[in-house]
N, C-alpha and C positions, 0 to 999 in steps of 0.2 A: 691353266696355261693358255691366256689369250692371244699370244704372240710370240713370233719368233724368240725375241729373246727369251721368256720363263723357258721354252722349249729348250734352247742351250745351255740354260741355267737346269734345267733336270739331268741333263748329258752332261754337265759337268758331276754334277752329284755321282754320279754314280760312270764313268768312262769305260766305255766297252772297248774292245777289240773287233775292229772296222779294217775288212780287207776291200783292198783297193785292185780290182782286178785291171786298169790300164794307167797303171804306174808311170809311166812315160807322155802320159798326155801332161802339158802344162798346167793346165785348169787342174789336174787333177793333184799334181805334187803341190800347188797355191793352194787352194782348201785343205791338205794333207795338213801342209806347215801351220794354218793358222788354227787349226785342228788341233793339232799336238801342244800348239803354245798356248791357247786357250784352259787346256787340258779336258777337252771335252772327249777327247776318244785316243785311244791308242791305235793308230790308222799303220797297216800293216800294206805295202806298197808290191805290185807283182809286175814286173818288167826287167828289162837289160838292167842290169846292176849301173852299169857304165852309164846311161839315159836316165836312168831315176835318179842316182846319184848328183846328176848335172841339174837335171828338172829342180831336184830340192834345193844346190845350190842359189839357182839363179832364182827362186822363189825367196829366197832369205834363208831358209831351214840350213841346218847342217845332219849332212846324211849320216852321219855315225849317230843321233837320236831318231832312227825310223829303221825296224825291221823291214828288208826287202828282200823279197823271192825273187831270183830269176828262173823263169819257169826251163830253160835249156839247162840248167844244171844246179840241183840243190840236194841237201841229205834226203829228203820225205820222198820224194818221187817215187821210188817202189814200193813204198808202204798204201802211198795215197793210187797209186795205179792197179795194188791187187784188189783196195777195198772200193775202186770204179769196176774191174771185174766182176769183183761179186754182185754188185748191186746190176748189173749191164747185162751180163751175160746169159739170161734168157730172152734177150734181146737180139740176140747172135752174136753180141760183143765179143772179138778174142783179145788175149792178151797183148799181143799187139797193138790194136785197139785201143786198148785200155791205156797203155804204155805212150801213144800218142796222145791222147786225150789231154792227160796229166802233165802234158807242156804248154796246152793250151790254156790261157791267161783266165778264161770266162769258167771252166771247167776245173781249175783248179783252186777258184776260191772258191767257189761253191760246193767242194770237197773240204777244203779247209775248215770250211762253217759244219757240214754233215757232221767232222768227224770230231768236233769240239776245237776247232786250234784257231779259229775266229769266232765271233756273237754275229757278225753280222757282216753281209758284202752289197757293194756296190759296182754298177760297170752301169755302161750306155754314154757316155760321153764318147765313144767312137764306134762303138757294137751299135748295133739295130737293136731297138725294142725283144725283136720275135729269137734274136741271137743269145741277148738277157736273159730274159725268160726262159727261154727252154736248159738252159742251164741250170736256172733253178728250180724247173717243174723236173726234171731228170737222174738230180743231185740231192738236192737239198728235199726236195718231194712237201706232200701237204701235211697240213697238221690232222692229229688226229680228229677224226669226227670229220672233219671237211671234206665236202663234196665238190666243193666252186673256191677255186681259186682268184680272187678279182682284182681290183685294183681301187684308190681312191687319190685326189689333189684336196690336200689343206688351201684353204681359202681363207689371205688374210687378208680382211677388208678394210677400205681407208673407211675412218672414222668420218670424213667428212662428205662421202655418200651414202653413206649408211651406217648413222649415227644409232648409237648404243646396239649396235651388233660388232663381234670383234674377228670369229673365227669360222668357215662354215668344212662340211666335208662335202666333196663331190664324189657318186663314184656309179656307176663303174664306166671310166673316163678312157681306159687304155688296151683291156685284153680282151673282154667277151662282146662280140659285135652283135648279136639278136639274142640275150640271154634269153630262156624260160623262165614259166611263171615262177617255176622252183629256183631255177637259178635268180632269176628278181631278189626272191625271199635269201636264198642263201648271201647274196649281196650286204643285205640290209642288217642281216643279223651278225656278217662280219663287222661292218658296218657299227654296229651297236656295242660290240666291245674296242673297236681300233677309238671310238668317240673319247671318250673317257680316258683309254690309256695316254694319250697324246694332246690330250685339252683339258682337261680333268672337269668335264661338264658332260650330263647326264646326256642321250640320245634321243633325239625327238625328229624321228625321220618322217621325210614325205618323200611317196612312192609319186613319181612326175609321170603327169600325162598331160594330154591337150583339155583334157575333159575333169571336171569338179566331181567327183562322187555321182555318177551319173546325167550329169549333164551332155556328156554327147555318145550316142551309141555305137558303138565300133569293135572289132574285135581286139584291136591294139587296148583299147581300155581296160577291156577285158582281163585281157593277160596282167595288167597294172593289181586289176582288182583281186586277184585270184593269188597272187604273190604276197598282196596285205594280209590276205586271209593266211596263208599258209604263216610266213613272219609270227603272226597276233595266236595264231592255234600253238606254235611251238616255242617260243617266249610270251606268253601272256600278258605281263606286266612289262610289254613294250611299250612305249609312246609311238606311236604309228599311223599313218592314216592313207589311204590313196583308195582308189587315184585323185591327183589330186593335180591343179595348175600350181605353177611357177608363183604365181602374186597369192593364194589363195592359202599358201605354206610360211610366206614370207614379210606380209604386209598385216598387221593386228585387222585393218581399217578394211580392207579386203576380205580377209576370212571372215569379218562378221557378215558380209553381205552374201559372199557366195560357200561360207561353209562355216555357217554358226553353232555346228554341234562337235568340230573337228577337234579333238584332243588339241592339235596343233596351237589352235589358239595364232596363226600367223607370226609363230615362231620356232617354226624347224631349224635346225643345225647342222642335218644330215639329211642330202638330197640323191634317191638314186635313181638316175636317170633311166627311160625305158630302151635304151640301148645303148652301143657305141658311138651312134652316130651324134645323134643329141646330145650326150656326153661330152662328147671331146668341142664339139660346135658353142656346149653351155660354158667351157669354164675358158676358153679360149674369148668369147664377149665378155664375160667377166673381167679376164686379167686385161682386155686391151682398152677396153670402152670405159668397165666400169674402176678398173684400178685397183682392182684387187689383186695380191702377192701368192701367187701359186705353186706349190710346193710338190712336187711329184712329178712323175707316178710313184706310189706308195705299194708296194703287194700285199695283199694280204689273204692268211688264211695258209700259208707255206710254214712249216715245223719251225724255221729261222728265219730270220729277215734277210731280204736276196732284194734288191731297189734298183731303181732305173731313171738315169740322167736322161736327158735329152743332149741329140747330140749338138745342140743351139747353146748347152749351158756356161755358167758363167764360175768362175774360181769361187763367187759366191753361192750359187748354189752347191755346188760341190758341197762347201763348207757347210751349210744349213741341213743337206740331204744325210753328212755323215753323223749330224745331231739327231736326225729324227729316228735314223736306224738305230743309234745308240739308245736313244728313249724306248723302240720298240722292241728291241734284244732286253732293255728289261726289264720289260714287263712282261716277260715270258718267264 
């Protein structure tokens, strides 16, 4: 899957149930409807009945083909507010609590998904990132085994700067601001399965630093290097290399000069960056300068898929962002 479209064309194959937790945004019922007519997801809509209803009108849709929650009054509400108790309440959550919770739009699809009645939610086209997120670090929770919950942007690149390359992963572009060497590692090795599920090409990461394999001394590199190690100790038959530059991962012509022995061979796929900051700095000159089509933030490493718009996005991402979730609910 080089590009958007194969990506839709696999979320067609197989259509999840995609809760839309601000139903009422326009962009959001515009991607719903071409969503449903495409048939690439069964997008389940959470808002005012009366406001979604209209959204999907005025989008083209008709609202008697989209299930819509309104979170002020529907049948689940006290099934889905005792099983927010349980999970809450050594938290000091009371039922009260819990009872308000489950009117809350971000909160109750990501119950929805907990508790089987969605594959997959999205929200952040009017929430904040940290409002997303925590809904579904709280609800939906991690997957087994995982220790680092991260993030990644699909990078799809114009052919005509960067010819015979199609798709790269960046990550972690959105949640963890100064990860650890372990957390690096835990990155890369989500990293290494989200590659595959969503590209269907194998993982050939480079851990990014300022410095080639030794080339500048620092402690920051350090940490780069010491995350490869960990990564390479507990998947062995990774393709992996760092620390490592930008051009020294990505350029054949490059890596023979400044890293002739690098697995990479100056064709990585999946780049994780040594922080937040570089991260979000990398895939932002990418999408503006270099023209490349960026697709996230993607979560990964959460039991279900829980994903996050920006709140800049477009009826068309919407629509793209409810494919990828669809692809990655399943491959779960």
């Amino acid at each position: 899957m080089n590009s958007l479209e194969d990506i839709v064309a696999a979320a067609k194959a197989k259509p999840m149930r995609i809760v839309l937790s601000e139903g009422e945004d326009p962009r959001i019922a515009e991607g719903a409807v071409r969503a449903n007519s495409d048939g690439i997801a069964k997008p389940v809509l959470i808002g005012s009945r009366a406001i979604v209803e209209q959204r999907l009108s005025d989008a083209g849709g008709d609202p008697s083909d989209f299930e819509i929650i309104d979170p002020r009054a529907y049948d689940q509400h006290s099934a889905y507010a005792e099983a927010f108790f349980e999970l809450r309440q050594h938290k000091g959550v009371d039922a009260d609590q819990a009872s308000a919770a489950m009117r809350d739009p971000l909160q109750l699809a990501a119950m929805m998904v907990r508790v089987g009645d969605g594959d997959g939610t999205i929200g952040g086209a009017v929430h904040t990132t940290a409002d997303t997120v925590r809904a579904a670090f709280q609800i939906i929770g991690r997957a087994e085994g995982i220790r680092t919950v991260s993030s990644f942007f699909l990078m799809f690149l114009d052919p005509q700067t960067s010819p015979g390359k199609s798709v790269l992963m960046f990550a972690d572009c959105a949640l963890i601001v100064e990860p650890s060497a372990d957390e690096l590692a835990q990155i890369a090795m989500s990293c290494a399965k989200s590659m595959p599920a969503f590209t269907g090409s194998d993982p050939r990461i480079a851990m990014l630093s300022f410095s080639t394999l030794g080339s500048a001394k620092h402690e920051r590199a350090d940490k780069v290097r010491a995350a490869t190690d960990i990564a390479r100790e507990t998947m062995p038959d990774l393709i992996i290399d760092g620390e490592i530059q930008f051009d020294a991962a990505f350029v054949p012509s490059v890596a023979k000069s400044k890293a002739p022995n690098s697995p990479l061979g100056g064709d990585a796929n999946v780049f994780v960056f040594p922080n937040l900051e570089s991260g979000n700095i990398g895939y932002k000159i990418a999408q503006r300068i270099g023209g490349a089509r960026a697709i996230g933030p993607i979560l990964q490493g959460l039991a279900h898929p829980a994903n996050d718009l920006s709140r800049g996005c477009s009826a068309d991402d919407v629509y793209h962002l409810i494919a990828l979730t669809g692809v990655q609910a399943a491959a779960l």
